[in-house]
Backbone as CSV, one residue per row, in Angstrom:
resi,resn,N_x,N_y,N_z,CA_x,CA_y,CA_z,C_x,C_y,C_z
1,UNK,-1.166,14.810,16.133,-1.222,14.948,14.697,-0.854,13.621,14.014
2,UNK,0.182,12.605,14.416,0.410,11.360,13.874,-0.832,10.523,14.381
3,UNK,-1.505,10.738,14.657,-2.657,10.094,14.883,-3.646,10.275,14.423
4,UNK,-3.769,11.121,13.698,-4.564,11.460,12.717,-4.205,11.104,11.197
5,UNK,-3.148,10.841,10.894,-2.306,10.461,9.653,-2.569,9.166,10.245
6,UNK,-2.066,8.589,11.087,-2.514,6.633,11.079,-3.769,6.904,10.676
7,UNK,-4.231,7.533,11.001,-5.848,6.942,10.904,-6.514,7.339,9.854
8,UNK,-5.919,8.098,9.002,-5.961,8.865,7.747,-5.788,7.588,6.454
9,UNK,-4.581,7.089,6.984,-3.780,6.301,6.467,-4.495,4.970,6.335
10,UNK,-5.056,4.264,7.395,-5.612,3.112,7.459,-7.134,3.126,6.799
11,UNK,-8.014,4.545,7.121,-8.962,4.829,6.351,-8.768,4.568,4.645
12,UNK,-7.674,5.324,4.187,-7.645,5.219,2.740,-7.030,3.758,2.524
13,UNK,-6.281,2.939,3.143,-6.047,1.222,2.976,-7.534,0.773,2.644
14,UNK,-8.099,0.954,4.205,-9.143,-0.007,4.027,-10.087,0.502,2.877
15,UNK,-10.148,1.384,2.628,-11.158,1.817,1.526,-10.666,1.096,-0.080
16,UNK,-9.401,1.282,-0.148,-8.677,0.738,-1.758,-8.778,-1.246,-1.492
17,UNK,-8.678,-1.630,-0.463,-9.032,-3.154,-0.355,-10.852,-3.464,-0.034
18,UNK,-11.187,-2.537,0.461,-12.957,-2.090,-0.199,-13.173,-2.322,-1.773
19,UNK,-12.437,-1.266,-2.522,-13.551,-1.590,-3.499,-12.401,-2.459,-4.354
20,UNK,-11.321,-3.316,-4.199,-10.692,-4.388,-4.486,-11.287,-5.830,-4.498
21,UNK,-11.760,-5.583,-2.972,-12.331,-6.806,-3.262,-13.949,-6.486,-3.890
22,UNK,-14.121,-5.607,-3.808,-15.890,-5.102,-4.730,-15.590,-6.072,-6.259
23,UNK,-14.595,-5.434,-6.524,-14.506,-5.452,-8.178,-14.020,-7.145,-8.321
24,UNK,-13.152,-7.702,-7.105,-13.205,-8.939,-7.427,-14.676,-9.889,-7.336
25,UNK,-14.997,-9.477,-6.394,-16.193,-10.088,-6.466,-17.434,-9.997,-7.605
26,UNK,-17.378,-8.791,-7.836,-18.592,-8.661,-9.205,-18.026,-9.686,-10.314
27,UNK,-16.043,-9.603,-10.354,-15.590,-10.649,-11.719,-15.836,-12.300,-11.543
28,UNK,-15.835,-12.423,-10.170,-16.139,-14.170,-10.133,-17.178,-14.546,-10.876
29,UNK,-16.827,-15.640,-10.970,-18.036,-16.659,-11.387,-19.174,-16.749,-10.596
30,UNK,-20.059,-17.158,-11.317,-21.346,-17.574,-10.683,-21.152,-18.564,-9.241
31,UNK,-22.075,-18.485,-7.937,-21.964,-19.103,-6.852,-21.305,-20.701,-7.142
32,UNK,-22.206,-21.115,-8.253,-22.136,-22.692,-8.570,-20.731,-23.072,-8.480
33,UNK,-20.165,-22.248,-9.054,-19.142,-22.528,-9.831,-17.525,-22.476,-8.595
34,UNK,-17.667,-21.410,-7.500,-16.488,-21.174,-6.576,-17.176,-20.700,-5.179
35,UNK,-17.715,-21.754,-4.929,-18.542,-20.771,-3.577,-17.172,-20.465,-2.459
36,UNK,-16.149,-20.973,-2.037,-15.497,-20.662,-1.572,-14.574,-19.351,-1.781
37,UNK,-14.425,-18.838,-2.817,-13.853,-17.549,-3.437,-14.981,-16.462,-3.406
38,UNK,-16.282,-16.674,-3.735,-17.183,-15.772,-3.299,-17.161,-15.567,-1.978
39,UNK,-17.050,-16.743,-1.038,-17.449,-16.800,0.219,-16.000,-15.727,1.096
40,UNK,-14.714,-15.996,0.378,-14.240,-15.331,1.224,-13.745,-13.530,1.061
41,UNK,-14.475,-13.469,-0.700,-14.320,-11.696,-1.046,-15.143,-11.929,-0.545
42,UNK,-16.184,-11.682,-0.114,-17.474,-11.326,1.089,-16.892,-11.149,2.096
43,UNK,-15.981,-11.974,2.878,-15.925,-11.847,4.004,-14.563,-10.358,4.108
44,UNK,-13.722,-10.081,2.952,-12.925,-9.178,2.383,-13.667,-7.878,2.395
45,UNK,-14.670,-7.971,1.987,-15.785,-6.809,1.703,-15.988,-6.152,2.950
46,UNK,-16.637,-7.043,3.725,-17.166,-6.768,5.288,-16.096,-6.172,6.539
47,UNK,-15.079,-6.780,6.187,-14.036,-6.564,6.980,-13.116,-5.302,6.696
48,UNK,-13.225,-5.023,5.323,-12.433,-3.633,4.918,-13.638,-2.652,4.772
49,UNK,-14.782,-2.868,4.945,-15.583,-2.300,5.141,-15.970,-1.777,6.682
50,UNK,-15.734,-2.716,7.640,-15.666,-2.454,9.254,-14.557,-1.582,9.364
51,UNK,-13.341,-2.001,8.767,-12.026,-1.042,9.034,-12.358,0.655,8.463
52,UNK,-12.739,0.787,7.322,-13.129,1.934,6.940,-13.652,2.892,7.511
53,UNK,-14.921,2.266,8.321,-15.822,2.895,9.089,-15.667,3.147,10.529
54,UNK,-14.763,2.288,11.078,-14.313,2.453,12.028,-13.538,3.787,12.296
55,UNK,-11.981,3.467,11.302,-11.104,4.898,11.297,-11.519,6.070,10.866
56,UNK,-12.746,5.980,10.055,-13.605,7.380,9.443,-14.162,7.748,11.074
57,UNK,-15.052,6.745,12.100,-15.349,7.616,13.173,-14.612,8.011,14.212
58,UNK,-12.967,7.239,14.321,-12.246,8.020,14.787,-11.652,9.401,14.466
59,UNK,-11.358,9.161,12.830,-11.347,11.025,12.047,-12.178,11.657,12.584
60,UNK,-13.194,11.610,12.627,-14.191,12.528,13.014,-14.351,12.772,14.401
61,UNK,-14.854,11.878,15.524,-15.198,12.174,16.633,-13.629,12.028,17.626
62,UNK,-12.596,11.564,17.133,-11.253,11.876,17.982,-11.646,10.256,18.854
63,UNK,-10.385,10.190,19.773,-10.393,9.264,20.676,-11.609,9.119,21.787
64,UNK,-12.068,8.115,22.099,-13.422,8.328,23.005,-13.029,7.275,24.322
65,UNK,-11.679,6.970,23.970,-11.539,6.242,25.169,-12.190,5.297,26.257
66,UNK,-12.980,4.592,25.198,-14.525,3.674,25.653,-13.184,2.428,26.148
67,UNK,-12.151,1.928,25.636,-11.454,0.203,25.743,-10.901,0.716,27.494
68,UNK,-10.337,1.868,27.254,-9.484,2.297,28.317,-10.233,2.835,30.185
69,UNK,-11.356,2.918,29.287,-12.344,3.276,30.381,-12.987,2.115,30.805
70,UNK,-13.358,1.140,29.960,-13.909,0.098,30.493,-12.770,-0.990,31.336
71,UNK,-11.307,-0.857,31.031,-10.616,-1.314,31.691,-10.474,-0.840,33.180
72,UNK,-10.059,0.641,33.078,-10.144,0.895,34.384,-11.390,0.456,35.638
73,UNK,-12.386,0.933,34.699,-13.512,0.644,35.738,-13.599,-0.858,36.501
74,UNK,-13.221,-1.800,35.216,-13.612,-3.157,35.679,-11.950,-3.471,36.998
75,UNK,-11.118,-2.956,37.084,-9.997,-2.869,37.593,-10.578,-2.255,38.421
76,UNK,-11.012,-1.205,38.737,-11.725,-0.526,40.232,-12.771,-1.757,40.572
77,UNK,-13.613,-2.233,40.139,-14.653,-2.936,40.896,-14.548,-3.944,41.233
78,UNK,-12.970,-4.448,40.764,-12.836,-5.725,41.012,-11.630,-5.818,41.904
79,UNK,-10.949,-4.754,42.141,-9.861,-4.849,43.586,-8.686,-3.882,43.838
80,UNK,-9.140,-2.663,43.340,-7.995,-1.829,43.305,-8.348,-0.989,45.133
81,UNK,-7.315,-0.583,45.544,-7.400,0.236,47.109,-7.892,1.261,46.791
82,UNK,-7.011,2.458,45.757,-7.151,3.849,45.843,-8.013,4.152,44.448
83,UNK,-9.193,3.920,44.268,-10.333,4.234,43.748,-11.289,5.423,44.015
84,UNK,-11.650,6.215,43.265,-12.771,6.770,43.900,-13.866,6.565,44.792
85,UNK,-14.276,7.387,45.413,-15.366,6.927,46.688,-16.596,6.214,46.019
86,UNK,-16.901,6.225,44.822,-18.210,6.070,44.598,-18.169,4.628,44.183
87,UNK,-16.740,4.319,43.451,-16.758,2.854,42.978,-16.467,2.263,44.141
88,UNK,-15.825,2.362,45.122,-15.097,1.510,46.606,-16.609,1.874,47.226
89,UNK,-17.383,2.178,47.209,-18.757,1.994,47.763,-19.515,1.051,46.637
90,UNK,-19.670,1.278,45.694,-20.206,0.364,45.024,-19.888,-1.143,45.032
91,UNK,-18.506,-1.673,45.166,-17.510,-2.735,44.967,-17.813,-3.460,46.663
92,UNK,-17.995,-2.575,47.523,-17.876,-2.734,48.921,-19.209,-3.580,48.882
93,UNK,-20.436,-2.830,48.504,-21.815,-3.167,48.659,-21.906,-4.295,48.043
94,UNK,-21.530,-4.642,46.896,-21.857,-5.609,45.991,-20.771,-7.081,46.081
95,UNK,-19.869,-6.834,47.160,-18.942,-7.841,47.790,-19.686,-8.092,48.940
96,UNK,-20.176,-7.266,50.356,-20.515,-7.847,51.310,-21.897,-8.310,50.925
97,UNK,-22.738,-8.651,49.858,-24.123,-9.433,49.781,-23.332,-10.566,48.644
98,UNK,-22.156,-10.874,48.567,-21.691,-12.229,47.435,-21.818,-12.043,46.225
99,UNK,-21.814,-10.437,45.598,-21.869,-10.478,44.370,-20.691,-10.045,43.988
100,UNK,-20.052,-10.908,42.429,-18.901,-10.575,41.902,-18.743,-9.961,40.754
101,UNK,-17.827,-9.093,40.007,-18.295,-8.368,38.870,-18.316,-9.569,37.452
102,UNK,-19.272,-9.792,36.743,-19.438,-10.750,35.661,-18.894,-10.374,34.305
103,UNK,-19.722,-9.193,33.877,-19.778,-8.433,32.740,-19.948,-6.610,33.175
104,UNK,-19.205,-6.195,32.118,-18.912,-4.415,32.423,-19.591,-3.735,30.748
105,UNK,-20.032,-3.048,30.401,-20.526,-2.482,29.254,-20.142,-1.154,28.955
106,UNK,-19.419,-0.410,28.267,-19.238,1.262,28.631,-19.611,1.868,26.890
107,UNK,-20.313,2.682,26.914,-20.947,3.366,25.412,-20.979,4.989,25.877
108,UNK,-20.036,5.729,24.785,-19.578,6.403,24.710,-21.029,7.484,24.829
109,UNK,-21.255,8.822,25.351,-22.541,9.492,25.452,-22.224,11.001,24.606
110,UNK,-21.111,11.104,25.184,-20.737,12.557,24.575,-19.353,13.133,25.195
111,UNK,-18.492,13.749,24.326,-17.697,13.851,23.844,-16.745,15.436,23.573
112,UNK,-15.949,15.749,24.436,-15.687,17.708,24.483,-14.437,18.014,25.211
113,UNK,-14.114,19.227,25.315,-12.946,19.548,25.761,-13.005,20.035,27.409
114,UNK,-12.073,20.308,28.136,-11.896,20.590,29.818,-10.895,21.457,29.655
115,UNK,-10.805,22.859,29.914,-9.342,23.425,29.741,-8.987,22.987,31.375
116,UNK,-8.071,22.875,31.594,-6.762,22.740,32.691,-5.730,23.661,32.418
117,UNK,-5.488,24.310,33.047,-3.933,25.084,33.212,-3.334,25.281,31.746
118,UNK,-4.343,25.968,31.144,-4.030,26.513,29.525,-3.827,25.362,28.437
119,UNK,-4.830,24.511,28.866,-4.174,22.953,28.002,-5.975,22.402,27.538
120,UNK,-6.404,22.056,26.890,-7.483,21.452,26.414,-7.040,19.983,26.633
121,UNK,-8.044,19.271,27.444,-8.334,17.483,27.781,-9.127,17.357,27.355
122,UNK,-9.340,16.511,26.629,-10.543,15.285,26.424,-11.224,14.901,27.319
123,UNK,-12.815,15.035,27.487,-13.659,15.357,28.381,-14.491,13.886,27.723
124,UNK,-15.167,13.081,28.313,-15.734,12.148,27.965,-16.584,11.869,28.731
125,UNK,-17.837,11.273,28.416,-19.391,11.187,29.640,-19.566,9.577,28.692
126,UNK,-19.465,8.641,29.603,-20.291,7.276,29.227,-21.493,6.831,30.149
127,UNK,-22.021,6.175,29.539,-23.246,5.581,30.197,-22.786,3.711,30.236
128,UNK,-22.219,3.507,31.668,-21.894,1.985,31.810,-22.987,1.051,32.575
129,UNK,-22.964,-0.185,32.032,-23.785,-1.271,32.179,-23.359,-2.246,32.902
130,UNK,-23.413,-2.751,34.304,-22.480,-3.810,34.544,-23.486,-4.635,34.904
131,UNK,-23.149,-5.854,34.981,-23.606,-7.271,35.192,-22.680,-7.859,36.587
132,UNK,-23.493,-8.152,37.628,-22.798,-8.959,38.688,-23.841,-10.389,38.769
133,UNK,-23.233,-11.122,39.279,-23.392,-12.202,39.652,-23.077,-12.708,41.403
134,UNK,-24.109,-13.301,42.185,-24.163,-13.771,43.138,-23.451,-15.149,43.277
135,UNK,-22.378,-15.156,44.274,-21.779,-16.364,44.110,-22.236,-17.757,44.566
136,UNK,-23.408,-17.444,45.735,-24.028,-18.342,46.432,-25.167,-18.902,45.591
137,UNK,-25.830,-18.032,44.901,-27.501,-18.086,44.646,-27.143,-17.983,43.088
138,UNK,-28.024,-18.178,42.258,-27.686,-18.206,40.371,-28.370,-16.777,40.095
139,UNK,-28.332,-15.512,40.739,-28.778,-14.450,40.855,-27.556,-13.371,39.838
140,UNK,-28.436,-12.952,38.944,-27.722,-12.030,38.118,-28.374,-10.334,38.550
141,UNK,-27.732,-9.898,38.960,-28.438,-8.003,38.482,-27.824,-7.050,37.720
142,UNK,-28.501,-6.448,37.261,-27.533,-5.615,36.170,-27.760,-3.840,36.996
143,UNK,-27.212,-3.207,36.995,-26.868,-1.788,37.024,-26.271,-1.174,36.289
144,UNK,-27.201,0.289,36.326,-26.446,1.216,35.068,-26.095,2.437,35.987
145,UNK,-25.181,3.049,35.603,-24.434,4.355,35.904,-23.819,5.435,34.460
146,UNK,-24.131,6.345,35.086,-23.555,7.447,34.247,-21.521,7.648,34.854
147,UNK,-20.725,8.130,34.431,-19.732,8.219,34.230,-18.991,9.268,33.501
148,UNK,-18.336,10.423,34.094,-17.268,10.740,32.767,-15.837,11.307,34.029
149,UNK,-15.013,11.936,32.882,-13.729,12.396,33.227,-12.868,13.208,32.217
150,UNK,-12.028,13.961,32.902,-11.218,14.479,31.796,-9.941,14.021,31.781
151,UNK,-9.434,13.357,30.329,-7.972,12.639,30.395,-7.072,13.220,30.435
152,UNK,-6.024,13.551,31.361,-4.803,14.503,31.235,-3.632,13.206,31.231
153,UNK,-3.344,12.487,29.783,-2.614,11.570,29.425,-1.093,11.960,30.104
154,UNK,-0.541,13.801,29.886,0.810,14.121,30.397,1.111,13.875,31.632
155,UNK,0.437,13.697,32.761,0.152,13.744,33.944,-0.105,12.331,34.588
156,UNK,-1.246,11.520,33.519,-1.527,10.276,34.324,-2.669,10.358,35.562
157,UNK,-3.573,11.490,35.000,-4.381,11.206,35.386,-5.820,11.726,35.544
158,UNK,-6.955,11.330,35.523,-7.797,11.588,35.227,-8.666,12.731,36.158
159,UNK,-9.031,13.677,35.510,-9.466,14.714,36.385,-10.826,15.162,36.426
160,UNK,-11.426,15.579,37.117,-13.329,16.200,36.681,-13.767,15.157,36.599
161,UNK,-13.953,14.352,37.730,-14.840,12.755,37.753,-15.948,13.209,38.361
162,UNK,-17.016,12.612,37.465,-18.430,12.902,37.878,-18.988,11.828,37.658
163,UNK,-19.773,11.176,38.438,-21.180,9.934,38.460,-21.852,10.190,38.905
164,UNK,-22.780,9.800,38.098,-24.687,9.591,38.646,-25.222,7.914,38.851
165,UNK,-25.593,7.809,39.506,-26.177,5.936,39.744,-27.987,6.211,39.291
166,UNK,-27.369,5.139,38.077,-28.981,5.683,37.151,-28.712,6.014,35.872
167,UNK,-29.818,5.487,34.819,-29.756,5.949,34.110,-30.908,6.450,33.091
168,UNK,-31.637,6.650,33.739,-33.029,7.068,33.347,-33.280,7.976,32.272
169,UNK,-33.311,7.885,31.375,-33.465,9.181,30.142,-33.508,10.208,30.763
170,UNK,-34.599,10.588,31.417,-35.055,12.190,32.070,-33.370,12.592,32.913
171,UNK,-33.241,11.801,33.546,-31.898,12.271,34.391,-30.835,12.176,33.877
172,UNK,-30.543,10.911,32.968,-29.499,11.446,32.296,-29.075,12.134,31.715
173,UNK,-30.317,13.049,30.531,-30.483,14.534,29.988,-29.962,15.532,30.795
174,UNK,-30.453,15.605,32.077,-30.287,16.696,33.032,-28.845,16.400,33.910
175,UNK,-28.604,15.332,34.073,-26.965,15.330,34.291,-26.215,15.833,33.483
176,UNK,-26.312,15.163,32.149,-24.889,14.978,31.169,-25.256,17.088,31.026
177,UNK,-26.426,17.980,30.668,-26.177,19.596,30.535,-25.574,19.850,31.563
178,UNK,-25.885,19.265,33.362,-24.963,20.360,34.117,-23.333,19.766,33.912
179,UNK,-22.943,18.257,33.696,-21.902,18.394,33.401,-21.234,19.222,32.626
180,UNK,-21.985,19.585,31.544,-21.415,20.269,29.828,-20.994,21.485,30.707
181,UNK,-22.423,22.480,31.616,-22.240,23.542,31.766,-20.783,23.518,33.180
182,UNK,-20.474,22.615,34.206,-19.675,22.778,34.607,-18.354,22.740,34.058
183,UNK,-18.173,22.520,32.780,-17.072,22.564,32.198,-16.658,23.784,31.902
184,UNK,-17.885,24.845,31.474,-17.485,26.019,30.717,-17.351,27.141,32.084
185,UNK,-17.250,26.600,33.637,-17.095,27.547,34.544,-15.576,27.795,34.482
């Protein structure tokens, strides 16, 4: 619930320094005259304008845990022991041919609850993008994977891990429903 008041809170900031700097900017002078004072309520505008919109889609869609997920993952592929089987196969394959992890991408797909032991988790499905690089050869490949989990933050740890290698529209459709529907067993 305090997390919803921060974010309540920072929504209505950024919105009152929104149309603050609106109204300063319509009062300036003409460009000629202060381009540097135009130049930086613009940049006032944009920025309490990013903040706005930002904490409005956390109000709405809740935590999506895209920073925290992309950390872990890049932490599994890049040298952790006790990983899931699918990334310590992936990490394995893409180490014994000289490739190292470059760039990681994770975009949030969809978004729901997991009951556990009379408790509702945050259920999350991303679709990640990674970029490796060959250390020998100037060889880049990119791979996509599907991804989700359910966060049990009290516990520490993540439960209902499911991947698909691929990300093909047609299959990812038909993954991400049987995930939905294995939730509601």
């Amino acid at each position: 619930m305090l997390h919803f008041f921060l974010n309540l809170s920072t929504c209505i900031l950024s919105g009152y320094i929104f149309f603050i700097s609106l109204r300063a900017y319509r009062s300036a002078p003409p460009l000629e005259e202060k381009p540097l004072k135009v130049i930086l309520y613009s940049i006032a505008i944009v920025l309490s304008g990013f903040l706005a919109f930002t904490t409005f889609k956390w109000l709405v869609f809740g935590n999506n845990y895209v920073s925290e997920t992309k950390s872990y993952l890049e932490d599994e592929l890049t040298g952790h022991d006790d990983n899931p089987i699918f990334l310590s196969a992936m990490r394995a394959a893409r180490k014994a041919t000289g490739f190292e992890l470059t760039d990681i991408d994770v975009d949030h797909v969809w978004g729901g609850k997991y009951y556990f032991h009379d408790r509702k988790l945050p259920f999350n499905i991303y679709e990640v993008n990674v970029k490796w690089k060959n250390r020998a050869e100037d060889v880049v490949e990119r791979e996509c994977f599907m991804f989700s989990y359910a966060n049990d933050d009290e516990n520490g740890y993540l439960r209902k891990m499911r991947f698909l290698d691929g990300c093909s529209k047609e299959e990812k459709n038909k993954w991400v429903s049987k995930v939905k529907d294995s939730l509601e067993e």
